[in-house]
MDTraj code that builds the backbone (N, CA, C; nanometers):
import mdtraj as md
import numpy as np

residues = "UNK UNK UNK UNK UNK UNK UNK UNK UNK UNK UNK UNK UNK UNK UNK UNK UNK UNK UNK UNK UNK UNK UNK UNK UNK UNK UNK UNK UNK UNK UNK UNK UNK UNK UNK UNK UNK UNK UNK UNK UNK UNK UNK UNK UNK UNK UNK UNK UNK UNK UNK UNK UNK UNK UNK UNK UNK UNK UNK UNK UNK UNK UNK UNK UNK UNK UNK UNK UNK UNK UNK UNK UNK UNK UNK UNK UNK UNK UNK UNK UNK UNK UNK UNK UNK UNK UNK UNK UNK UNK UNK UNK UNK UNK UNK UNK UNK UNK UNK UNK UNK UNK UNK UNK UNK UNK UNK UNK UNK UNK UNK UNK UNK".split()
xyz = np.array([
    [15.4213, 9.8423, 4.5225],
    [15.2778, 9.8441, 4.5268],
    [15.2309, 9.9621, 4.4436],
    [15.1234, 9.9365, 4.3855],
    [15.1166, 10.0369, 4.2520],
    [14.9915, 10.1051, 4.3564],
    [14.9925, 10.2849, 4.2934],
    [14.9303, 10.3730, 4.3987],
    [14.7669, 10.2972, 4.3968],
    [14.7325, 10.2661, 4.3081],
    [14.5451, 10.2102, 4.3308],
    [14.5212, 10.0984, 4.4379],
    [14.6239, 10.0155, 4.4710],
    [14.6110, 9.9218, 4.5756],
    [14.6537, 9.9911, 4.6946],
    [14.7373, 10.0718, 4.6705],
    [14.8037, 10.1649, 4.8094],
    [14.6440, 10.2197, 4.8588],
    [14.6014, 10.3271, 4.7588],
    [14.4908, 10.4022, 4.8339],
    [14.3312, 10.2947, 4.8556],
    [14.3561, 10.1843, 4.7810],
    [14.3128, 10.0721, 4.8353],
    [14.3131, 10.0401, 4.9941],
    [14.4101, 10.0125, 5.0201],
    [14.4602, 9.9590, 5.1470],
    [14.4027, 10.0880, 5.2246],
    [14.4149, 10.1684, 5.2050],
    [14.4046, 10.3142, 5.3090],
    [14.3099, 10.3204, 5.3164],
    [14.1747, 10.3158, 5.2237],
    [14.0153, 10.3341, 5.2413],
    [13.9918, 10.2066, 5.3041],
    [14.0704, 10.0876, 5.3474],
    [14.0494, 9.9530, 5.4119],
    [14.0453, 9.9796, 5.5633],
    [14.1828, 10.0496, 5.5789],
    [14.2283, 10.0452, 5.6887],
    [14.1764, 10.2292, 5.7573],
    [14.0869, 10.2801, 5.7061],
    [13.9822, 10.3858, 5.7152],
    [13.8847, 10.3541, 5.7800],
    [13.8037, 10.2461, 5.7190],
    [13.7216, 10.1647, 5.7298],
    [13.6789, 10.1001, 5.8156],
    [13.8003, 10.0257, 5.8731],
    [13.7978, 9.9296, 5.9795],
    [13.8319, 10.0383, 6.1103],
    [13.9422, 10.1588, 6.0743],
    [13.9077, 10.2424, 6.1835],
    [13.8262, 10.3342, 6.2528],
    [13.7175, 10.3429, 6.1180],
    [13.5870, 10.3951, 6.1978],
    [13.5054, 10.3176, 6.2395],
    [13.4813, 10.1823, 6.1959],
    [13.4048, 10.0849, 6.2288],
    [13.4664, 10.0861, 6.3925],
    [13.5931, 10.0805, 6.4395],
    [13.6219, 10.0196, 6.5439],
    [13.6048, 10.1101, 6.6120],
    [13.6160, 10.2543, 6.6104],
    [13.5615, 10.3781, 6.6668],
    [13.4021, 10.3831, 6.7154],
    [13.2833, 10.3269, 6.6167],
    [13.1907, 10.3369, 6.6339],
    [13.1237, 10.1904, 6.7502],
    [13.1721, 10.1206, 6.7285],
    [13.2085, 9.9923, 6.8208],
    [13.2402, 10.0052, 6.9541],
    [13.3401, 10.0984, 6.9828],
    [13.3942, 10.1284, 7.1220],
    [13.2906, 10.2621, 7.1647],
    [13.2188, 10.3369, 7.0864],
    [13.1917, 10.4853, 7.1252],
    [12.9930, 10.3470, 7.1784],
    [12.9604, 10.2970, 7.0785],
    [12.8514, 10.2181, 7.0684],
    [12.8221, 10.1581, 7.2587],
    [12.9822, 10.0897, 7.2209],
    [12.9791, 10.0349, 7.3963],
    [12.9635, 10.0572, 7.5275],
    [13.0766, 10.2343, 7.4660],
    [13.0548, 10.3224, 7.6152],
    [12.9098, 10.3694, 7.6043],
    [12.8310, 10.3933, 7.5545],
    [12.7053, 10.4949, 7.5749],
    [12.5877, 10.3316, 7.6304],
    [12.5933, 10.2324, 7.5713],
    [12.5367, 10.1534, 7.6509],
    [12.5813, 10.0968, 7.7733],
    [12.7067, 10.1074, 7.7764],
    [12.7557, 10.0784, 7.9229],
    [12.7364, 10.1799, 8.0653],
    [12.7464, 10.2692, 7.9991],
    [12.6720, 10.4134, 8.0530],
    [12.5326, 10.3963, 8.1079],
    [12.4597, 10.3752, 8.0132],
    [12.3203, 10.3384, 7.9996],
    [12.2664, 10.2482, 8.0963],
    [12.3841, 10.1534, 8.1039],
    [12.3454, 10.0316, 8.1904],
    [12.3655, 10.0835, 8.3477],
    [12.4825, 10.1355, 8.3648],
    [12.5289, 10.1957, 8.5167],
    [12.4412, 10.2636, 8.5414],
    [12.3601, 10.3200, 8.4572],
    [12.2383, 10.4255, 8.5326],
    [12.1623, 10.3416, 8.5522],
    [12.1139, 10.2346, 8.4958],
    [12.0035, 10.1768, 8.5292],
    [12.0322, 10.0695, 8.6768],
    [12.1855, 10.0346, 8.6351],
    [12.2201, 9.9559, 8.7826],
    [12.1402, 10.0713, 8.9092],
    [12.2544, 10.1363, 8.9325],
    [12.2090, 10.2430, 9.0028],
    [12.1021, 10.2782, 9.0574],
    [12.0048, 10.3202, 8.9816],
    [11.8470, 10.3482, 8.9982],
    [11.7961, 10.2398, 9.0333],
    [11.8082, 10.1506, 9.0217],
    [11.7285, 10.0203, 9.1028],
    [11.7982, 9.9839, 9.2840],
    [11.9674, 10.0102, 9.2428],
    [12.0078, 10.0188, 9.3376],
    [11.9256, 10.1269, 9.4650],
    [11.9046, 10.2461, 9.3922],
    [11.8418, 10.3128, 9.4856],
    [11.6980, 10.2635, 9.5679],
    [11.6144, 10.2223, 9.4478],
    [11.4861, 10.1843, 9.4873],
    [11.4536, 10.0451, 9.5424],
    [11.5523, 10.0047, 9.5331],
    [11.5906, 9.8557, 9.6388],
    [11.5776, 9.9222, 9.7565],
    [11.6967, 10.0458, 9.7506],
    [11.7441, 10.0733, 9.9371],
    [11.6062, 10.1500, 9.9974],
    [11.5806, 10.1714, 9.9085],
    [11.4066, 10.2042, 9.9468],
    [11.3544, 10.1384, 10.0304],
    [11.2996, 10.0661, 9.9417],
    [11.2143, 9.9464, 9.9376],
    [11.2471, 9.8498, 10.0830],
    [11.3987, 9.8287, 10.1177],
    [11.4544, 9.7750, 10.2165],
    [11.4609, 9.8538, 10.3501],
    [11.4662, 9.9828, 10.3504],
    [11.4707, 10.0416, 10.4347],
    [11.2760, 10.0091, 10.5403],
    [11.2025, 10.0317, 10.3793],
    [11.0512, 10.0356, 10.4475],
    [11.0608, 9.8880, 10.5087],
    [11.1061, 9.7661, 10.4348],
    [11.0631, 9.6406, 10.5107],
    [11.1547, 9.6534, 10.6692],
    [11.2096, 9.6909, 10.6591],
    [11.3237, 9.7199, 10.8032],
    [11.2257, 9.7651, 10.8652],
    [11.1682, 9.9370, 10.8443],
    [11.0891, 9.9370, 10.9467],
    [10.9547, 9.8609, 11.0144],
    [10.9015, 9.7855, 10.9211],
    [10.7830, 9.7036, 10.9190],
    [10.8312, 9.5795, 10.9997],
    [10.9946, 9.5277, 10.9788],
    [10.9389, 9.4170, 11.0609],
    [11.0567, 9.4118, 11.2173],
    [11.1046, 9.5662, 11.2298],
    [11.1830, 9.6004, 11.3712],
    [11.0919, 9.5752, 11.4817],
    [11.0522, 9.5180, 11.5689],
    [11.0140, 9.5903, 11.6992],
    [11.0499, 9.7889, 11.7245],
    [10.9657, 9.8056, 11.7661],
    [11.0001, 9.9651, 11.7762],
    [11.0122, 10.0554, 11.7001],
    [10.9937, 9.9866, 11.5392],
    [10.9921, 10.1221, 11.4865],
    [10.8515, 10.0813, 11.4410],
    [10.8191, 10.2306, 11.3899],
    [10.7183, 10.3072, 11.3637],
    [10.6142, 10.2150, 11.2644],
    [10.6276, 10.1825, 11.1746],
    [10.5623, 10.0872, 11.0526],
    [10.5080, 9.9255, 11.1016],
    [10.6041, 9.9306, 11.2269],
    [10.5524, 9.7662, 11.3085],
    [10.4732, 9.7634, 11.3857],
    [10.5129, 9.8966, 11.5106],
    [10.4130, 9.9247, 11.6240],
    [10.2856, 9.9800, 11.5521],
    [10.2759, 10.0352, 11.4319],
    [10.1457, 10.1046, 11.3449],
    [10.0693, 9.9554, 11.3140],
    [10.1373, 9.8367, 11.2561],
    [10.1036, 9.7026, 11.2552],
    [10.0166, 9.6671, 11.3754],
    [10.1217, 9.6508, 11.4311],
    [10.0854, 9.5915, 11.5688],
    [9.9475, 9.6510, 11.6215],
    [9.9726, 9.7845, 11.6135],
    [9.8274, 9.8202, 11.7127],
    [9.6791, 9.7786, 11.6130],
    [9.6991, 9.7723, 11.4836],
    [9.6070, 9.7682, 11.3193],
    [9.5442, 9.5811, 11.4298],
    [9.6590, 9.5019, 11.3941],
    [9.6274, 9.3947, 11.4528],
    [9.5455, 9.3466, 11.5662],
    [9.5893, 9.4018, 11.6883],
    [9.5126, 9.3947, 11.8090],
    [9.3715, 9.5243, 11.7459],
    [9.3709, 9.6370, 11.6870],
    [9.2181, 9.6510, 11.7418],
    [9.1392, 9.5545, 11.6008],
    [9.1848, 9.4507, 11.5085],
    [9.1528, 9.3891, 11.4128],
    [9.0437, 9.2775, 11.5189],
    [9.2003, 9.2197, 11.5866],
    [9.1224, 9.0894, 11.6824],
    [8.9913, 9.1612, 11.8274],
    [9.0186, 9.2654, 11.8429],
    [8.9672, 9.3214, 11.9346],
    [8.8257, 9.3177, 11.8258],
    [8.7843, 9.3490, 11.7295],
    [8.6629, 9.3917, 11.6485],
    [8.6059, 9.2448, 11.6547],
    [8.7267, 9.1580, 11.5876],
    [8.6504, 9.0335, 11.5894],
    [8.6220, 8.9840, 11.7322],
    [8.6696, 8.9743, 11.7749],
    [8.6644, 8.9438, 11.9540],
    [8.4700, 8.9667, 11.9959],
    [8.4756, 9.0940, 11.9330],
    [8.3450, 9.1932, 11.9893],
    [8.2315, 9.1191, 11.8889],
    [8.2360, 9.1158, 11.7686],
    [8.1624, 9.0572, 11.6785],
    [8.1139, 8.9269, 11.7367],
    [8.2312, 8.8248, 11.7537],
    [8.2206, 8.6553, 11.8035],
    [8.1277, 8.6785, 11.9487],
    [8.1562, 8.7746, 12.0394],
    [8.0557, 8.7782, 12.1608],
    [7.8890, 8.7962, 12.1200],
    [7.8978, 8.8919, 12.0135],
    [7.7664, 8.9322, 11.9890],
    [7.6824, 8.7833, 11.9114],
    [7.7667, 8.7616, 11.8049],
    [7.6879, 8.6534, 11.7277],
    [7.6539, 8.5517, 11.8543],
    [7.7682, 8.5230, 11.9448],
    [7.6877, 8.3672, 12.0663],
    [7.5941, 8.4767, 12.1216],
    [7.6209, 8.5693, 12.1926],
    [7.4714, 8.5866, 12.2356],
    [7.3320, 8.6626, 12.1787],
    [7.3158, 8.6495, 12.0608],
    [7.2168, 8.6714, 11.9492],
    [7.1513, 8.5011, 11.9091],
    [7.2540, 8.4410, 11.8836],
    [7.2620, 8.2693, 11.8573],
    [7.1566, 8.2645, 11.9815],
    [7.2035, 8.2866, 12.1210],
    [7.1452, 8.2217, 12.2217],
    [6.9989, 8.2753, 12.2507],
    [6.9472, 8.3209, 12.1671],
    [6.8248, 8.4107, 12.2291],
    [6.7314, 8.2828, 12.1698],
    [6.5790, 8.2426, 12.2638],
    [6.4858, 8.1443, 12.2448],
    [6.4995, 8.1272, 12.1182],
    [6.4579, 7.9736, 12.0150],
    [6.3873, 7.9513, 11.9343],
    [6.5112, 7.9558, 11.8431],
    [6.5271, 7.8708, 11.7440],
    [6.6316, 7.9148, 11.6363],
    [6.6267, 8.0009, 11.5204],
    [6.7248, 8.0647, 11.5532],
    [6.7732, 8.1710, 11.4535],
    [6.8587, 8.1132, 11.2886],
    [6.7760, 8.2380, 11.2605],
    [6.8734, 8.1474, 11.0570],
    [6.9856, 8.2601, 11.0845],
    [7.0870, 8.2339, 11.0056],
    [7.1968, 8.2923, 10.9730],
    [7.1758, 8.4394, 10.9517],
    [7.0655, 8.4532, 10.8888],
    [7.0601, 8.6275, 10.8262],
    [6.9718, 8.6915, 10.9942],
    [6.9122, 8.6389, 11.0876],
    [6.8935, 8.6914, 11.1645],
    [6.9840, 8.6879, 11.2665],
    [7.0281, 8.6216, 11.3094],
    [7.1737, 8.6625, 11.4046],
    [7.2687, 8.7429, 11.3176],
    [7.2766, 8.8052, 11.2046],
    [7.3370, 8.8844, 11.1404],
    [7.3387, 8.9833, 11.1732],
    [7.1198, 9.0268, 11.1550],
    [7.1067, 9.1220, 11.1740],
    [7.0963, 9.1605, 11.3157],
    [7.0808, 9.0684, 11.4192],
    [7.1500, 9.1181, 11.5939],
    [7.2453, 9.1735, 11.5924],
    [7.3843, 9.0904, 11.5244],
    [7.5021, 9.1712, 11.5536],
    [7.5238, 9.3046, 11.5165],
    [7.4830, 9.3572, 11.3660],
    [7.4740, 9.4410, 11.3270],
    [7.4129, 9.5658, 11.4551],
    [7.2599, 9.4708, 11.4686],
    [7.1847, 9.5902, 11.5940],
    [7.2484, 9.6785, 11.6945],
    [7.3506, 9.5447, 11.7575],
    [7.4476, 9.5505, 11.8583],
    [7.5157, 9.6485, 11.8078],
    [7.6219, 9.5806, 11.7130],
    [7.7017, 9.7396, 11.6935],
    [7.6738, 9.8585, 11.6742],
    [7.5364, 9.8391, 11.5738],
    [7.4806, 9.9834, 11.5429],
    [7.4961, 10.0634, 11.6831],
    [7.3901, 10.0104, 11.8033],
    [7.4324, 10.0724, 11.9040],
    [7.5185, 10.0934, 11.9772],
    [7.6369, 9.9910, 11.9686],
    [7.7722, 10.0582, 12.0426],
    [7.8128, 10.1732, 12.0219],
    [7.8009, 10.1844, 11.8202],
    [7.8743, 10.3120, 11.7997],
    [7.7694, 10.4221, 11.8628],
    [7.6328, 10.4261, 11.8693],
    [7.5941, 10.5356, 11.9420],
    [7.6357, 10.5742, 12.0502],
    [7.6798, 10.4673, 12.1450],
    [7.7009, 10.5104, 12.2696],
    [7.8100, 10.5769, 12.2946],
])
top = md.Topology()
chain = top.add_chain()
for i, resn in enumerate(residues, 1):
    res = top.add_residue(resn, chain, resSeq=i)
    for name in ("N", "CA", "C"):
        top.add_atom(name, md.element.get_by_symbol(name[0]), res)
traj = md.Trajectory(xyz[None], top)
């Protein structure tokens, strides 16, 4: 083999060994890249799972906070639905915007009391 094909071959096989260097170095830093990102979601999943855990346990804290949100929700409406029938029921018919403004009256004065 005459030396120009020799140092031929060598800038070939140069070539292909930095290419394959930059290929494998290319892979690890995105594979890298990727495990962090697995990871970090991994975390904010266990987050995320931990809060629905507490929201839908009996007994813990985020459900019974529910729970009580709920009952004084129906308790408001509860109080509202009494007021509108007996505003509704007063002589003579009432339009919509005046049994409104009863209930309103009503509450206005509950909260004073």
């Amino acid at each position: 083999m005459n030396p120009q094909a020799r140092t031929s071959l060598w800038v070939m096989v140069l070539l292909l060994g930095v290419g394959l260097v930059v290929i494998v170095a290319t892979a690890a830093v995105v594979g890298a890249d990727n495990t962090r990102i697995i990871r970090k979601t991994q975390q904010d999943n266990a987050e995320a799972l931990r809060l629905i855990r507490s929201c839908t346990t009996p007994g813990e804290e985020c459900y019974d906070r529910g729970q009580q949100g709920t009952a004084a929700a129906i308790s408001d409406i509860n109080q509202v639905s009494i007021y509108a029938a007996a505003c509704a029921d007063l002589p003579g018919n009432q339009s919509v915007e005046q049994i409104y403004a009863c209930v309103v009256r009503k509450l206005s004065a509950e909260d004073k009391s």
